[in-house]
N, C-alpha and C positions, 0 to 999 in steps of 0.2 A: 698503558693502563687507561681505562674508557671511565671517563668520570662524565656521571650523570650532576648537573649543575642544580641546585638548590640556592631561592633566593633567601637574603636574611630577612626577608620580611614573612616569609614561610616559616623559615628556623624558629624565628622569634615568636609567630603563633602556636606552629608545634614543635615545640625544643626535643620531643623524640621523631620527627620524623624522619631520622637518619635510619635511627633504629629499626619504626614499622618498617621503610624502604627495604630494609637488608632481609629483616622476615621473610617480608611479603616473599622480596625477589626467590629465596631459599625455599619458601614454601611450594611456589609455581613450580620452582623449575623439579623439585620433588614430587613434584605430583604430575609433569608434564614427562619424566624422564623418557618413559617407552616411547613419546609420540617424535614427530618429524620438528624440526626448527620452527617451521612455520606457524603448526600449531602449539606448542610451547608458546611462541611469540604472543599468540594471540591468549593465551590463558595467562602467561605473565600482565599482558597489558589489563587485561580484565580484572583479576586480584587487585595491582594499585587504582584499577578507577574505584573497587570496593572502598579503598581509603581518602578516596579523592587525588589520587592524584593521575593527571592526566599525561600519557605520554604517547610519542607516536608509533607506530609498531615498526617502524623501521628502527628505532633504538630499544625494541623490547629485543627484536630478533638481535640484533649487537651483543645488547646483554645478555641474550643465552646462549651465541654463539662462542663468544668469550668465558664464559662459565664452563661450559662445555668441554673449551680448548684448557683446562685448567688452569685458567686468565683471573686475575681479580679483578673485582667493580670497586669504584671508590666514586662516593658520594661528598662532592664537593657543595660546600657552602658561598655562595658568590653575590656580592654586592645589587640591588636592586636597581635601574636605571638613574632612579631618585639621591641614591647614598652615593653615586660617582664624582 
């Protein structure tokens, strides 16, 4: 399973950002279904910058290749460098 990591210092400012994350991803990749991986990728990633959140498109393309492959995402919540 491809988990996208989330710090608790994120969690802790947006205690839904699990939530929007899962939308978002559900939305793009709905709305991207016709197109090629590539471009999915790029429309996934665009969606969460709407939210601010920044990713690289080489894990946008992951997570819609895993989607895709009837794969789950699981958004993990992971300690900050600080909280170690």
């Amino acid at each position: 399973m491809t988990e996208f990591r989330i710090t608790h210092e994120i969690a802790h400012q947006h205690p839904d950002i699990r939530e929007r994350l899962t939308a978002t991803t559900i939305e793009a990749i709905n709305e991207s279904s016709a197109r090629s991986a590539d471009d999915a990728a790029r429309v996934l990633r665009h969606k969460l910058g709407e939210i601010g959140v920044e990713i690289s498109e080489a894990a946008c393309l992951s997570a819609i290749e895993r989607v895709r492959s009837g794969k789950q995402l699981r958004f993990e919540i992971e300690p900050t460098a600080d909280e170690d």
